[in-house]
C-alpha positions as CSV (number, residue, x, y, z in Angstrom):
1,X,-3.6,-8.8,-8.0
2,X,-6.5,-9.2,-5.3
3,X,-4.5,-10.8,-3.4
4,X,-2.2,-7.9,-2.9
5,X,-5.7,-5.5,-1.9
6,X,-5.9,-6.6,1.5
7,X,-2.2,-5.3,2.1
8,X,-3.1,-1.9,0.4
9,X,-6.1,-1.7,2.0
10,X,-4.6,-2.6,5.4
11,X,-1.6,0.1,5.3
12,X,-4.3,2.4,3.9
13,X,-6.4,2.1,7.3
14,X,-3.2,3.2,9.2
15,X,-3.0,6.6,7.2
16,X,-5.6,8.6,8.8
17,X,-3.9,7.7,12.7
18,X,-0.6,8.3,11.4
19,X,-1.5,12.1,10.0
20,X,-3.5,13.2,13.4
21,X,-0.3,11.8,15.0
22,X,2.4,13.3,13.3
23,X,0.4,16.2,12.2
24,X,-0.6,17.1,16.0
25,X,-4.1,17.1,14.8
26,X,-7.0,16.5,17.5
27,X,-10.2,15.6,17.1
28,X,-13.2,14.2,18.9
29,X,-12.4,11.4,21.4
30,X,-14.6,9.0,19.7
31,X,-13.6,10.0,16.8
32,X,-10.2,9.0,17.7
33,X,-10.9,6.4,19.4
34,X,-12.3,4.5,16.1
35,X,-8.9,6.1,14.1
36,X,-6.1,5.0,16.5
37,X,-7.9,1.5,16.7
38,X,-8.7,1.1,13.1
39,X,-5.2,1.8,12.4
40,X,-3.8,-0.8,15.4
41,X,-6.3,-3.5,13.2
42,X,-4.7,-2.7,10.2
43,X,-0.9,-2.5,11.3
44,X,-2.1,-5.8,12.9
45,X,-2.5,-7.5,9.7
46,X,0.3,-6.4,8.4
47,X,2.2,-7.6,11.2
48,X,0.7,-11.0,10.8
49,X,0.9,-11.0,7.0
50,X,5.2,-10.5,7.4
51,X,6.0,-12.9,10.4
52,X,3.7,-15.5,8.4
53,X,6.6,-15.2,5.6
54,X,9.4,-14.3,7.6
55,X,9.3,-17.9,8.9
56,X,10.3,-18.8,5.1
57,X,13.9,-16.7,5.5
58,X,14.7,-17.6,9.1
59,X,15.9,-20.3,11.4
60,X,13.0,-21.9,13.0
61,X,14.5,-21.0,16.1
62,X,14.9,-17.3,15.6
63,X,11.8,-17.6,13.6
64,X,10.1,-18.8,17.3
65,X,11.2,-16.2,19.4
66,X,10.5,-13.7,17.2
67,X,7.1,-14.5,15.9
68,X,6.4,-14.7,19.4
69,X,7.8,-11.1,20.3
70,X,5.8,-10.0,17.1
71,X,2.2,-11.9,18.0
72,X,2.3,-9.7,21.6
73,X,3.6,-6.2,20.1
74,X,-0.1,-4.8,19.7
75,X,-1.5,-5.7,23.1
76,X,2.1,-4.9,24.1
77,X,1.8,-1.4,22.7
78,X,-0.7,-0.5,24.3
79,X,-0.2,-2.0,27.7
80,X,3.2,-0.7,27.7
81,X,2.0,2.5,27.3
82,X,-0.7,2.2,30.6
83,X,2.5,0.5,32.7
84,X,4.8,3.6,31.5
85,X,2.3,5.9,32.4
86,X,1.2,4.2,35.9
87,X,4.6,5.3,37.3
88,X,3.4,9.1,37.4
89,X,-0.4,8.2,37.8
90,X,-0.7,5.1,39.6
91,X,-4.8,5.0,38.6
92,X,-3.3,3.9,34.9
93,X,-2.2,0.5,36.5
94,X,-5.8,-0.6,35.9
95,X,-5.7,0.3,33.1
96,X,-3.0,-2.1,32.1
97,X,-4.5,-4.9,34.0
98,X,-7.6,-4.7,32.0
99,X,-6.0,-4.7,29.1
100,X,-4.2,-7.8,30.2
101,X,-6.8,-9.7,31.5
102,X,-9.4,-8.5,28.1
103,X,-6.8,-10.0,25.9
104,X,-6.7,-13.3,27.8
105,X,-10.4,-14.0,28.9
106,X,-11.3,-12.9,25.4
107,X,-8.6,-15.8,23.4
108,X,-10.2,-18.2,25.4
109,X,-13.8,-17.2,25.9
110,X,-14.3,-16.0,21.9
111,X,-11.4,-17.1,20.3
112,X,-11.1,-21.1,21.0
113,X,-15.0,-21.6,21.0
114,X,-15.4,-19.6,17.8
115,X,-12.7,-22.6,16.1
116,X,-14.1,-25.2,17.7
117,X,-17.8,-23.9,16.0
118,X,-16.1,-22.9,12.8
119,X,-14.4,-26.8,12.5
120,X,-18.3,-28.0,13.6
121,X,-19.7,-26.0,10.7
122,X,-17.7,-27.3,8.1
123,X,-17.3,-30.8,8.9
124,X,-20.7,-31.5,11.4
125,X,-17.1,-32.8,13.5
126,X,-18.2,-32.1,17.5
127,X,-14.8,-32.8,18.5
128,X,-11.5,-31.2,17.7
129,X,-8.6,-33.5,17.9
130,X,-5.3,-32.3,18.9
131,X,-1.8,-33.6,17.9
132,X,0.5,-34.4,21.0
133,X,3.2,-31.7,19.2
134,X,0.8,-29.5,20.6
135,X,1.1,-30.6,24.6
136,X,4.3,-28.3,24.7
137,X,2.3,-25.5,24.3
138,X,-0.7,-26.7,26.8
139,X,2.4,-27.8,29.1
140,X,3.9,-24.2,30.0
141,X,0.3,-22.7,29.3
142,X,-0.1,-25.1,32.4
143,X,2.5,-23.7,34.3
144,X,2.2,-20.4,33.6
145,X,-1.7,-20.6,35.2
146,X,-0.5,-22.4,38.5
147,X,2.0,-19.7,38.7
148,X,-0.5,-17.0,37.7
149,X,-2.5,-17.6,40.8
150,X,0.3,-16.1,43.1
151,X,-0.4,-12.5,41.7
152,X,-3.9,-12.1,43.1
153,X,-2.8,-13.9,46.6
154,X,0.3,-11.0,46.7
155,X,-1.8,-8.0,45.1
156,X,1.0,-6.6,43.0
157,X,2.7,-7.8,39.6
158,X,6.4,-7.3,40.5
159,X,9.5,-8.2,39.1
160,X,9.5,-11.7,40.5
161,X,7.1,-12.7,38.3
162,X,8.3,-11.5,35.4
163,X,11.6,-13.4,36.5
164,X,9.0,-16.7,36.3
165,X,6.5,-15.9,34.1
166,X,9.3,-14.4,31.4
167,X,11.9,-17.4,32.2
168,X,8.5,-19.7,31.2
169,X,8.7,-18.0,28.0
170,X,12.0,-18.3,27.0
171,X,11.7,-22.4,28.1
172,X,8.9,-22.7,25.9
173,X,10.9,-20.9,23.2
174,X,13.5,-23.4,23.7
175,X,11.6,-26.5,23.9
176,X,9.4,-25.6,20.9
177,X,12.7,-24.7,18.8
178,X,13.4,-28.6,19.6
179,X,10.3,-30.0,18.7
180,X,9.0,-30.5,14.9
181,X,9.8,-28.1,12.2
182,X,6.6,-27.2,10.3
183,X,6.4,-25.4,6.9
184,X,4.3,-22.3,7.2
185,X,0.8,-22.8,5.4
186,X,0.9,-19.4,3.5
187,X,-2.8,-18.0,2.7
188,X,-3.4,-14.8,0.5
189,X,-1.1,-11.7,0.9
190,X,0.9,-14.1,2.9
191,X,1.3,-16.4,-0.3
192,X,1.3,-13.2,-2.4
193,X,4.6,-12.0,-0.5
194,X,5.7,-15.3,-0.3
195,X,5.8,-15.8,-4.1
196,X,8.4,-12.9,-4.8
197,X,12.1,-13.1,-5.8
198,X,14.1,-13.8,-2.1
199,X,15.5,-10.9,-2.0
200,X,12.4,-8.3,-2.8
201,X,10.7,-10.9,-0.5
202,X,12.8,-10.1,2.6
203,X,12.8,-6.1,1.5
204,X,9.1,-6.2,1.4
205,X,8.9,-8.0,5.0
206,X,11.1,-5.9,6.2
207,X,9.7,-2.7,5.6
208,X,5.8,-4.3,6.1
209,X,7.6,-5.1,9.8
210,X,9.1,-1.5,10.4
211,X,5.9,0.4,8.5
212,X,3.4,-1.7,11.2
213,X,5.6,-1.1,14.0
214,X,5.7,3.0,13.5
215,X,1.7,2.9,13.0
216,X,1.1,0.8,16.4
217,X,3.7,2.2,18.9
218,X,2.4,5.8,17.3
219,X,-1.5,5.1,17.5
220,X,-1.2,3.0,21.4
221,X,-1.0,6.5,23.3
222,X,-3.7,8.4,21.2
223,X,-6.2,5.1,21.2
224,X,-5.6,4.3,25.1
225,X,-6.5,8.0,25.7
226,X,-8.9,8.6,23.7
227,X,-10.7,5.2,25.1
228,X,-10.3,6.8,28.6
229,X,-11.9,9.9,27.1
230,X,-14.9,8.0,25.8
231,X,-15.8,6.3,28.9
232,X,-15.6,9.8,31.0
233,X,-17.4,12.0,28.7
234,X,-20.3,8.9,28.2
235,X,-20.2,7.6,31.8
236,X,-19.0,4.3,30.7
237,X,-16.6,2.7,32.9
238,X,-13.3,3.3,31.1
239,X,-11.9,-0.1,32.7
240,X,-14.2,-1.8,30.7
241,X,-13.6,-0.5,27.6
242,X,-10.1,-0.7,27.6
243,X,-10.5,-4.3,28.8
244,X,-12.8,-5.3,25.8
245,X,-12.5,-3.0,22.9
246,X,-8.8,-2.2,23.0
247,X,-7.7,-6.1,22.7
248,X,-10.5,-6.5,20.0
249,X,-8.7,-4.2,17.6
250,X,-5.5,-6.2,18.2
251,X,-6.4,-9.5,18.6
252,X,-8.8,-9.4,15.8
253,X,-5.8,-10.1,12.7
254,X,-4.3,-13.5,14.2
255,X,-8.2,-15.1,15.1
256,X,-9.1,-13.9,11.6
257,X,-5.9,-16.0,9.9
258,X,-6.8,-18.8,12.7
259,X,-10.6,-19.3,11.6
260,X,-9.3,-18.9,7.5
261,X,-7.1,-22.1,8.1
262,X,-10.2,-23.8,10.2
263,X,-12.7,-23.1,6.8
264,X,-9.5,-24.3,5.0
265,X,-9.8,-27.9,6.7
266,X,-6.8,-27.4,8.6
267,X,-8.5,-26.8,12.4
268,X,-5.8,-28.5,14.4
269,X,-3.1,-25.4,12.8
270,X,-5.9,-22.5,13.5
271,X,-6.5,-23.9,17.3
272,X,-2.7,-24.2,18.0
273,X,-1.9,-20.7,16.8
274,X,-4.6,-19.7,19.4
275,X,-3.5,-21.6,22.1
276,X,0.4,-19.9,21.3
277,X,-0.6,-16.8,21.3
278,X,-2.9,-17.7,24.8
279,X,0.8,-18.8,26.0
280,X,2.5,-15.6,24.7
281,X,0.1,-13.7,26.2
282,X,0.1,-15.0,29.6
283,X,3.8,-15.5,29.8
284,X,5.6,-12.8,28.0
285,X,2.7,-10.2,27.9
286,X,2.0,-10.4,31.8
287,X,6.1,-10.9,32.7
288,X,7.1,-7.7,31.0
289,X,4.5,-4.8,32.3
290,X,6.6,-4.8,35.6
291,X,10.1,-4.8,33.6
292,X,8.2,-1.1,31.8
293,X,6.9,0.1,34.8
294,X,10.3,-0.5,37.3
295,X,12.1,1.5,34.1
296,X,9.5,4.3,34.1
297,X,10.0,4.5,37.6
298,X,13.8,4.5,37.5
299,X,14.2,2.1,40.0
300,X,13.0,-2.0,40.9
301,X,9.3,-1.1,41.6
302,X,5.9,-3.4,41.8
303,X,2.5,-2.8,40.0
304,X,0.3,-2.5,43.2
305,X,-3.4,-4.1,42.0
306,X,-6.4,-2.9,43.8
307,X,-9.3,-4.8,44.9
308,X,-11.1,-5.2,41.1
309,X,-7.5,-5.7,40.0
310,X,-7.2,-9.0,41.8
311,X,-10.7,-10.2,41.2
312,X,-9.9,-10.1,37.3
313,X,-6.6,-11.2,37.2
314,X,-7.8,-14.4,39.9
315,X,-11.0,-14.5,37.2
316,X,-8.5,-14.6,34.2
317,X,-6.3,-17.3,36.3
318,X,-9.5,-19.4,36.9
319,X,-10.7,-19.7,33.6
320,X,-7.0,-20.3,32.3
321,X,-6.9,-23.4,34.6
322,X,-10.2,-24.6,33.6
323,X,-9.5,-24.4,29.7
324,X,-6.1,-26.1,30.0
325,X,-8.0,-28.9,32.1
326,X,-10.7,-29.4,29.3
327,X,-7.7,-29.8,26.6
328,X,-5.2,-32.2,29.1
329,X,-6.7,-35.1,26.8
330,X,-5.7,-32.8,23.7
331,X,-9.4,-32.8,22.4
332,X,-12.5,-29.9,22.8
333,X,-15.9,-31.0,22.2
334,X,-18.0,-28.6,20.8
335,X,-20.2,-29.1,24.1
336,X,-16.9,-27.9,25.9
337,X,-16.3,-25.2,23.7
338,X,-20.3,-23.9,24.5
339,X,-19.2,-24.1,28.2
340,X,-16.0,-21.8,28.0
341,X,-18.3,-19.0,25.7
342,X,-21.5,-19.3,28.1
343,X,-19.3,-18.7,31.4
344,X,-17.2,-15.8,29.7
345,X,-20.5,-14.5,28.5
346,X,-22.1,-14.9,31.8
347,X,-19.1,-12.7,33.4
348,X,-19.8,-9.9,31.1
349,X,-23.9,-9.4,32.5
350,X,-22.8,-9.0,36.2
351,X,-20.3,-6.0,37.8
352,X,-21.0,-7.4,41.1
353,X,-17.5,-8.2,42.5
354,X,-19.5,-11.0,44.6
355,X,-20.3,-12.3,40.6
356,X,-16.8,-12.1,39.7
357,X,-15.8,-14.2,42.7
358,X,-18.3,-16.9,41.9
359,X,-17.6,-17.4,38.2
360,X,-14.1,-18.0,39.4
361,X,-15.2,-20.3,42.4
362,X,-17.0,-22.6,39.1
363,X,-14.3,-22.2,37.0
364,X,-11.8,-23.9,40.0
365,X,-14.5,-26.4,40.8
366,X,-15.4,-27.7,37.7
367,X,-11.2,-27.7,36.8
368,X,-11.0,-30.0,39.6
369,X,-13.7,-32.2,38.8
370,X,-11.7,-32.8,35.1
371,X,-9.0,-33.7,37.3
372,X,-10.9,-35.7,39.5
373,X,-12.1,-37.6,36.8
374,X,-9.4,-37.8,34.7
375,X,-6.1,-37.4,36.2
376,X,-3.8,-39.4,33.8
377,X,-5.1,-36.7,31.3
378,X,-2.6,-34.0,32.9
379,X,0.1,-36.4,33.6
380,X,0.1,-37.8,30.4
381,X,0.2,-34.6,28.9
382,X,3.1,-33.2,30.9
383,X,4.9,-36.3,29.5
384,X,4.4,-35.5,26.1
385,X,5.2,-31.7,26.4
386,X,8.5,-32.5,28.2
387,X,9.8,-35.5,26.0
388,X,8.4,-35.0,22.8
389,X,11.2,-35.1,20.7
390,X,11.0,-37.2,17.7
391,X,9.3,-34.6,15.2
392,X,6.2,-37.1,14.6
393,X,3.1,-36.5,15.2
394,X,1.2,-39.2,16.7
């Protein structure tokens, strides 16, 4: 039975949001602010929880694409709302780029670090080895950086790059579906659900899948607002907030499952799943707030970025290059690890845009010296990613 709590106590957090939404209640913008978000955390769980055991019922190829849809649809939520909403107020385009960038910088700043420390911890390990399944994963993440860097030289996020960034996506859909089939480790409420009958199963996912998606597409508008609110009415800038706390509340369910696996003695699953949803993120995530904003619009349109636009998305590109050069030999040192945390903790001290510049100047240089210094790393990794096909890990 107490593994069926956290479910309870998950839909229960969504309650509250869900009566001030449908009820047309309003209260306090802080007060809503810590509502809208609690119920995004706990819809986010849910979420989590159902696609974990969906991948019992569905074809692992199916079960791909749409895992990968589901990983996104908070940060989606939200974002879409900002891209939706920049066609009538073009200010709320910075909005969606901090969002973007928050969720990004803080997977591979917090997230991967926090692994590698967790794996450290348990084992007094200093090195987390990868398997070379995983290079199909670090090979589009690869891609998808290089490519990234085109956005800041342009200054807008248009629907040329979602052609590229989403077209990454589906590849890395396609080659994954072609790689090893693994059988989902199920932990908790995902075991709980996973133990029913098949058919209450699938009714139970089901409706966990449609009961999350209600609470998170009706709480993104309230909690993006009501963030916005906060930062006016305290003099905070909002940008920051909705770059920091907003992914927090959303990301915080699939980092949680990530580090349980880790303490679990299964680090190599936990860092993958981070690195997926990294790729998720910066393919399908980035690709798709044009497609919302040229629909808003009624017509093919571009997300124009302004000057702190392209300084974070250049900042988010940086550090994206440097982390998939540390991990081109499919191993991060716990020394490594420090490095990523201390240089996104080091961006969060400064607003200087001169800072912002120079954290992403290091992050280039010291990609290149990797690459310098190892350069079969990369090339060997690219041809594991692209011909990895016999299901083995080696």
């Amino acid at each position: 039975m107490t593994r069926w709590f956290p479910i309870l106590l998950a839909a229960l957090t969504t309650l509250p949001a869900l009566v001030l939404r449908f009820g047309g209640y309003h209260l306090a913008p802080g007060t809503e602010a810590a509502l809208f978000g609690l119920a995004i955390l706990g819809a986010a769980f849910l979420l989590t929880w159902a696609a974990e055991v969906a991948q019992v019922d569905i074809s692992q190829g199916l079960a791909l694409a749409f895992l990968a849809l589901i990983a996104v649809l908070p940060e989606y939520a939200v974002d879409l709302y900002f891209a939706w909403r920049a066609a009538a107020q073009p200010e709320y385009a910075s909005y969606a780029t901090a969002n973007m960038t928050g969720a990004n910088r803080l997977l591979i700043g917090v997230a991967w670090p926090l692994i590698v420390a967790l794996f450290w911890w348990r084992g007094r390990q200093r090195e987390l080895q990868l398997p070379h399944s995983r290079s199909v994963e670090l090979v589009f993440l690869t891609a998808a950086t290089i490519y990234s860097f085109v956005i800041p030289l342009k200054g807008t996020i248009s629907l040329l790059d979602t052609l590229v960034l989403v077209g990454c996506f589906v590849a890395y859909m396609w080659r994954t579906a072609h790689g090893e089939v693994e059988e989902p480790e199920l932990l908790g409420p995902a075991e709980a659900l996973g133990e029913l009958r098949p058919a209450l199963r699938r009714t139970a996912v089901g409706l966990l899948f449609v009961f999350s998606a209600v609470a998170i597409f009706a709480s993104a508008e309230r909690f993006a607002e009501a963030l916005i609110h906060v930062g006016k009415n305290a003099g905070i800038d909002e940008f920051l907030l909705v770059q920091w706390l907003a992914p927090l509340a959303s990301e915080a369910p699939e980092v949680v499952i990530a580090c349980i696996l880790t303490l679990r003695g299964d680090a190599q699953a936990g860092m993958g799943a981070m690195i997926s949803s990294k790729v998720n993120q910066w393919t399908l995530l980035v690709g798709t707030l044009p497609l919302v904003y040229s629909i808003a619009m009624g017509a093919p349109a571009a997300l124009q970025l302004d000057a702190r636009q392209v300084e974070e998305v250049l900042l988010t590109s940086a550090q994206s290059l440097f982390a998939v050069m540390i991990l081109s030999n499919l191993r991060l040192s716990l020394v490594e690890a420090a490095g990523l945390f201390v240089l996104f903790g080091g961006q969060l001290l400064f607003s200087d845009p001169h800072v912002r510049y120079g954290f992403s100047a290091a992050y280039l240089v010291l990609a290149a010296a990797i690459f310098v210094r190892r350069p079969k790393d990369l090339l060997g990794l690219f041809r594991n990613g692209l011909r990895h096909h016999n299901g083995q890990q080696q």
